[in-house]
C-alpha positions as CSV (number, residue, x, y, z in Angstrom):
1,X,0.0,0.0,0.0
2,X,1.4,3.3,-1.0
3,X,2.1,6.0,1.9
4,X,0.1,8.6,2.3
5,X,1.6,10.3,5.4
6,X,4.5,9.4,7.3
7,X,5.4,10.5,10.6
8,X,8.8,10.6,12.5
9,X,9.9,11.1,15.8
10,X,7.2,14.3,16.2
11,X,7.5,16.6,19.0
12,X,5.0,19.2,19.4
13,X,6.5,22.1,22.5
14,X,4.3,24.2,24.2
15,X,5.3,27.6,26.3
16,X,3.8,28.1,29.6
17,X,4.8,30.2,32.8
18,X,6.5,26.8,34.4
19,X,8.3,26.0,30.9
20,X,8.1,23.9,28.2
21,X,5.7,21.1,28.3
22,X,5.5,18.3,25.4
23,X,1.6,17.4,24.5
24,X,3.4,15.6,21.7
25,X,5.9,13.4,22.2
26,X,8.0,11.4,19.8
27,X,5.1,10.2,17.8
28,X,5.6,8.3,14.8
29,X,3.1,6.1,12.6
30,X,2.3,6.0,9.4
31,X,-1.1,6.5,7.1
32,X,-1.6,4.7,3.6
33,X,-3.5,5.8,0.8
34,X,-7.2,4.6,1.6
35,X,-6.2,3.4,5.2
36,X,-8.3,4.2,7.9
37,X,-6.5,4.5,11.4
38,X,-7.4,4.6,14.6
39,X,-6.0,6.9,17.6
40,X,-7.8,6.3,21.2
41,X,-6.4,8.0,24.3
42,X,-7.3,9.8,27.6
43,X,-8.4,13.1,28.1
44,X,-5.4,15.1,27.9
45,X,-3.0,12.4,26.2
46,X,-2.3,14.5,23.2
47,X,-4.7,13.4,19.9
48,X,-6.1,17.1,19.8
49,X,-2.6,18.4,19.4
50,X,-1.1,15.9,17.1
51,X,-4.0,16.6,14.8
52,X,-3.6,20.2,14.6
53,X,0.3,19.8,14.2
54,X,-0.7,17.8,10.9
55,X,-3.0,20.9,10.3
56,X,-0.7,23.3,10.8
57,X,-3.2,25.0,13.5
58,X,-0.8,24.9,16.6
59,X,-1.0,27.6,18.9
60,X,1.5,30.5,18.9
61,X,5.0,30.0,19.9
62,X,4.9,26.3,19.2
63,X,7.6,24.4,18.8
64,X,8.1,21.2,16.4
65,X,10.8,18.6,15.9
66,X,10.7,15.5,13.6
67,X,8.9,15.2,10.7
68,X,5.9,14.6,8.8
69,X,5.7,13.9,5.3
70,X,2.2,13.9,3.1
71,X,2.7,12.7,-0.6
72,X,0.7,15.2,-2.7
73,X,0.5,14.6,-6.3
74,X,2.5,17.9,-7.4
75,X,5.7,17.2,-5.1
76,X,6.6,15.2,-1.6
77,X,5.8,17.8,1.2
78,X,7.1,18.4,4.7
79,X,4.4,19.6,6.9
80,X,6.9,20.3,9.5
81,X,8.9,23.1,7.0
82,X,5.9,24.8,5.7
83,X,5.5,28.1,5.3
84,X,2.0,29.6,6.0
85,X,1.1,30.5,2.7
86,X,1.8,27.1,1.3
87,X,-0.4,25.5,4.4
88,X,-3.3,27.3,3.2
89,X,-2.8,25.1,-0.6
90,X,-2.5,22.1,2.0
91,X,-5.8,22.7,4.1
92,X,-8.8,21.6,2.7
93,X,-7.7,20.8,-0.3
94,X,-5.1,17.8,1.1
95,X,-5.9,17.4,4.5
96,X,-9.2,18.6,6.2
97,X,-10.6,17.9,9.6
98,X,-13.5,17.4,11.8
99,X,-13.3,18.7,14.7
100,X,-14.3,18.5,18.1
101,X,-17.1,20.5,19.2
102,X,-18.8,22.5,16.0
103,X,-20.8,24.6,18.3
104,X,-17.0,26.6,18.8
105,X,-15.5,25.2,15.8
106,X,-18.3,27.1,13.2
107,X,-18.8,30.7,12.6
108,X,-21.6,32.0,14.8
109,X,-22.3,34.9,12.8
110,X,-22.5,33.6,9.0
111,X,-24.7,31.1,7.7
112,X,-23.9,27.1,7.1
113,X,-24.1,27.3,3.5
114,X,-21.8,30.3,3.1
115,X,-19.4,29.0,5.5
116,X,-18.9,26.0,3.2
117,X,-19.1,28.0,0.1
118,X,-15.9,29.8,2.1
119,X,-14.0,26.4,1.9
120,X,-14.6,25.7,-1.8
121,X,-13.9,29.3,-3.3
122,X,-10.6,29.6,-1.1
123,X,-8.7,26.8,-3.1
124,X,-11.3,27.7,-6.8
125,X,-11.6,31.2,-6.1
126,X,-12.6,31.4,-9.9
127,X,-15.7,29.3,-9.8
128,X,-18.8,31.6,-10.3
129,X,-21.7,31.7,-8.1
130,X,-24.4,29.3,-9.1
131,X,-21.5,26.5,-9.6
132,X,-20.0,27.4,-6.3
133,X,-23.9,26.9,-4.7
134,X,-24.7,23.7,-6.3
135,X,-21.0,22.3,-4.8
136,X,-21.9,23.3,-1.2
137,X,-25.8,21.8,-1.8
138,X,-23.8,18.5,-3.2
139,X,-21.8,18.3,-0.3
140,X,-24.4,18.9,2.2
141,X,-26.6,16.1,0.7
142,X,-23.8,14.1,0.9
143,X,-23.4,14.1,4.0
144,X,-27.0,13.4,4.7
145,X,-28.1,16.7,5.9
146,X,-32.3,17.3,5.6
147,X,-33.6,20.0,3.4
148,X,-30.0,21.3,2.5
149,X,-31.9,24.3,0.6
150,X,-33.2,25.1,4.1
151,X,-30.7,24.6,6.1
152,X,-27.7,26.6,4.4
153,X,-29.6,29.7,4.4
154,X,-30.0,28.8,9.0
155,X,-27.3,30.0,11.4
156,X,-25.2,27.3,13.5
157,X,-27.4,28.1,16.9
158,X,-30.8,27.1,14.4
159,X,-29.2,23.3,13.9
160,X,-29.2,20.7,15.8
161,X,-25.9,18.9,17.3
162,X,-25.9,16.0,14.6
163,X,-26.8,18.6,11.8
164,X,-23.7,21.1,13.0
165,X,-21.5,18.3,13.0
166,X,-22.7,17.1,9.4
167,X,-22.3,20.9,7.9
168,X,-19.1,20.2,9.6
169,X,-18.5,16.8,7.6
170,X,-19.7,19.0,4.6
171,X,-17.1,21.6,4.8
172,X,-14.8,19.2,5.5
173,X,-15.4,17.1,2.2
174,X,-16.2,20.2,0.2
175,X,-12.5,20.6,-1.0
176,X,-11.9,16.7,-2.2
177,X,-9.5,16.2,0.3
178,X,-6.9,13.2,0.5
179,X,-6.5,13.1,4.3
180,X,-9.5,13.7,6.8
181,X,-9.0,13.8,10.0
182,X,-11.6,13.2,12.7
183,X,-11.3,14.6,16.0
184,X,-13.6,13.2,18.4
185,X,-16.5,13.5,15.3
186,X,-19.1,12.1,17.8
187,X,-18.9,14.3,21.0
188,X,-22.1,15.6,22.8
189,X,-24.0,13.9,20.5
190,X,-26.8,10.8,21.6
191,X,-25.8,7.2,20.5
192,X,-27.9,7.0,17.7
193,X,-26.6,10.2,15.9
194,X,-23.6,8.8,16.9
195,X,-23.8,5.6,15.0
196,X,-25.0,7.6,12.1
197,X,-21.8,9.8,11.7
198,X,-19.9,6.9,11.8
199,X,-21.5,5.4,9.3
200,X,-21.5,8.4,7.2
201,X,-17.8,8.9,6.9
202,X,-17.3,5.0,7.0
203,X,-19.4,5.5,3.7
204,X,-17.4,8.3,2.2
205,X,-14.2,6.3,3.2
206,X,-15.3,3.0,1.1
207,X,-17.2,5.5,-1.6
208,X,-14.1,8.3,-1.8
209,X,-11.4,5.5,-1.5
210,X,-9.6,8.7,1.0
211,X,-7.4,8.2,3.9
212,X,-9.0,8.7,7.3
213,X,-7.1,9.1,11.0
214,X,-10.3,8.8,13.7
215,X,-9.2,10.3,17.3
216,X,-11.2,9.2,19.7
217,X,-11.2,9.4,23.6
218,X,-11.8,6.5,25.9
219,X,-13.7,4.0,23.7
220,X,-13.2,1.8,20.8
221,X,-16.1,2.4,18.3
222,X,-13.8,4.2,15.9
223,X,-10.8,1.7,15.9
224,X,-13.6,-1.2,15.6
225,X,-14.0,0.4,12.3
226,X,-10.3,1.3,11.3
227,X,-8.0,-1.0,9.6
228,X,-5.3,-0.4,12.3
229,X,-5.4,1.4,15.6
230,X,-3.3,2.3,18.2
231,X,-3.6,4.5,21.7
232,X,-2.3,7.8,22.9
233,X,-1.0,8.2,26.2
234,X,0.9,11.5,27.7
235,X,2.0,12.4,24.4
236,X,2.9,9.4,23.1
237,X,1.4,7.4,20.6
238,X,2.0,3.1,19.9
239,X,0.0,1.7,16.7
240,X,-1.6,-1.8,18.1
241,X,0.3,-4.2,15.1
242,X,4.4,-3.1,16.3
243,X,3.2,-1.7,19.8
244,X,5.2,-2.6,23.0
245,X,2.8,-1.2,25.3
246,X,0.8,-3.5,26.6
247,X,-2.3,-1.1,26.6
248,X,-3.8,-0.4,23.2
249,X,-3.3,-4.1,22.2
250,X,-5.5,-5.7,24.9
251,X,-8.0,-2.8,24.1
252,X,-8.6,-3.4,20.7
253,X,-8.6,-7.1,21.3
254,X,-11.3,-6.5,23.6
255,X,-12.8,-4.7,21.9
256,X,-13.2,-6.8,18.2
257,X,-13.6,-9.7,21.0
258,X,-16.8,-7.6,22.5
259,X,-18.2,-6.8,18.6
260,X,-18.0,-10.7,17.6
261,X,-19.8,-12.1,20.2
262,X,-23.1,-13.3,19.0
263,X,-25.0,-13.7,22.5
264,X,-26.5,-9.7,23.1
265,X,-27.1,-11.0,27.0
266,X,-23.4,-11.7,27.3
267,X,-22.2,-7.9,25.8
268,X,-24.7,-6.6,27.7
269,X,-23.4,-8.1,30.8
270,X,-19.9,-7.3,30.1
271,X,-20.6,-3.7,29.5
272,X,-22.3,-3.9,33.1
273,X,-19.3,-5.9,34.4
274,X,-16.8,-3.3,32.9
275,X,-19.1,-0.2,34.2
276,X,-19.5,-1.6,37.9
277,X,-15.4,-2.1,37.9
278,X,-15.0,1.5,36.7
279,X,-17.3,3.0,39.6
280,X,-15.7,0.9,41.6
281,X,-12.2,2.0,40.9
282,X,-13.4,5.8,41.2
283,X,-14.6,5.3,44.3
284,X,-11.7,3.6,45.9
285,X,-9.8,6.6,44.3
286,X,-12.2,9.1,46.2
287,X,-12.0,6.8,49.4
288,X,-8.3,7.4,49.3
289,X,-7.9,11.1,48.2
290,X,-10.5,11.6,51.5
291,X,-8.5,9.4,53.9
292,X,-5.5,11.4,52.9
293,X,-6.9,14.8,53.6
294,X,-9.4,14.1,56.3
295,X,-9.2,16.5,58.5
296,X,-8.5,19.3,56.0
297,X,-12.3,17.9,54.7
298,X,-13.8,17.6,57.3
299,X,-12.7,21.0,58.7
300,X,-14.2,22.8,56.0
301,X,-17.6,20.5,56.5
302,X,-17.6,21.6,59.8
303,X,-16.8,25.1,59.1
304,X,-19.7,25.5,56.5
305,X,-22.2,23.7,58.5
306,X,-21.5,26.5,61.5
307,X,-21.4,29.1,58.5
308,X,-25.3,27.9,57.7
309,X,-26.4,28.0,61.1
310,X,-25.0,31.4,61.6
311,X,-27.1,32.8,58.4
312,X,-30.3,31.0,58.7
313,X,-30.4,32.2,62.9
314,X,-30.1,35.7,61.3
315,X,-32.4,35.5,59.0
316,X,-35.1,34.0,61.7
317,X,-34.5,36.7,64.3
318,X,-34.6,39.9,61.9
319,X,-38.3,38.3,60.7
320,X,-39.6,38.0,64.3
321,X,-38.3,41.4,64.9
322,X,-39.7,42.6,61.9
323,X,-43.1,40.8,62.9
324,X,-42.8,42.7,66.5
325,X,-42.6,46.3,65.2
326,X,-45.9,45.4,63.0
């Protein structure tokens, strides 16, 4: 399978009032062309950042080291070395993303459809009007939006979560990319519009024969779906076929394991089984963190309690002394 993107030895450095810190750690894996990967982490172990470091999107007075190489069919490019103009020809038109949360990730103020009209006419600013319209309309009835007609003319607030993120998918597949990325594509949103976004850009990846990276948080739906798929941990990133962390492996296993059992009752019991250990673990880990500062807690129980008392003896004795001077 030919390359698509290749990754090495990544770094991502961030600036912050107790130094550097490192979101991004070493990373290195590798996309092909039509491949579909898989990237499943903790809260805070990085898959945001390395996503907007193949974006180009990092905030200011990053710092990168390694490299990251996307075969484009004009020349091989280093994403690492590029120079903002030529990330704008990349965006969009080679890689595009999904992101996280398209309440903040859309324009409040402009409508859908010109918002993905905005996408197409930055990399064919030479298309006229009417072609430019029936492009966005294609893409939003692509990606299964209702009444598309309708609902490019309505503001991101007038939409509903699962119809922002599909004007999302829309502007996102507006520009043919190569690459989509999909960052957390399924947040906020209930299970069944979540099955239906994954099965929308599971369609566009068989349809569109495109590469896709899925970033997900703590579950496996998305790497259930991927050809390979790997896990993300304090900046660091192992893909499950060469990993030595023991982690993502038995995750995935699990996972495909969970998805090929036939008997319902028994998934359904092992969800339960899974959930019940999970509260359980929290609550040890609240048992101990309250052992450890004990009397600092209860202190400040003690404290509030006497602070209550105080206010609700005040407030009884200034309306019996307002009652007495009626």
């Amino acid at each position: 399978m030919k390359e698509l993107l290749e990754i090495r030895g990544l770094t991502v450095e961030l600036p912050t009032a107790q130094g550097w810190v490192r979101p991004v750690n070493d990373v290195s894996l590798r996309i092909g062309d039509g491949e579909c990967v898989g990237l499943v982490g903790e809260s805070g172990s990085g898959k945001t950042m390395l996503s907007l470091a193949f974006m180009g999107l990092l905030p200011v007075g990053a710092r990168v080291k390694g490299h990251a190489r996307l075969e484009s069919p004009r020349a091989r490019r280093d994403l690492t070395q590029l120079t903002e103009r030529e990330w704008r020809e990349v965006r969009g038109q080679e890689i595009a993303m999904i992101f996280q949360e398209p309440m903040t990730s859309l324009n409040p103020v402009m409508r859908a459809g010109a918002q993905i009209a905005e996408a197409i006419l930055a990399h064919e600013p030479k298309l006229k009007a009417d072609q430019v319209r029936n492009r966005m309309l294609t893409a939003l009835r692509q990606s299964a939006m209702s009444e598309p007609e309708r609902r490019a003319q309505q503001y991101p607030h007038q939409l509903s979560g699962g119809l922002r993120q599909r004007a999302m998918i829309a502007m996102a597949l507006a520009a043919g990319p190569r690459l989509l990325i999909a960052d957390e594509p399924t947040t906020a949103l209930d299970v069944t519009v979540q099955k239906e976004i994954l099965e929308l850009l599971q369609k566009f990846h068989h349809a569109r024969s495109w590469s896709r990276g899925a970033g997900r948080g703590s579950r496996c739906r998305d790497v259930r779906r991927s050809n390979r798929g790997g896990r993300a941990r304090e900046g660091r990133a192992w893909l499950a076929e060469t990993s030595v962390h023991p982690r993502p492996a038995g995750g995935i296993a699990s996972a495909r394991a969970w998805e090929a059992d036939p008997d319902p009752g028994k998934r359904a019991a092992t969800d339960g089984a899974a959930a019940w250990l999970r509260f359980r673990a929290e609550m040890r880990i609240s048992a101990e963190r309250m052992q450890r500062g004990g009397a600092r807690v209860a202190g400040g129980f003690s404290r509030a309690r006497g602070a209550l008392c105080a206010c609700l003896k005040e407030t009884t004795r200034k309306k019996a002394k307002q009652k007495a001077e009626m």
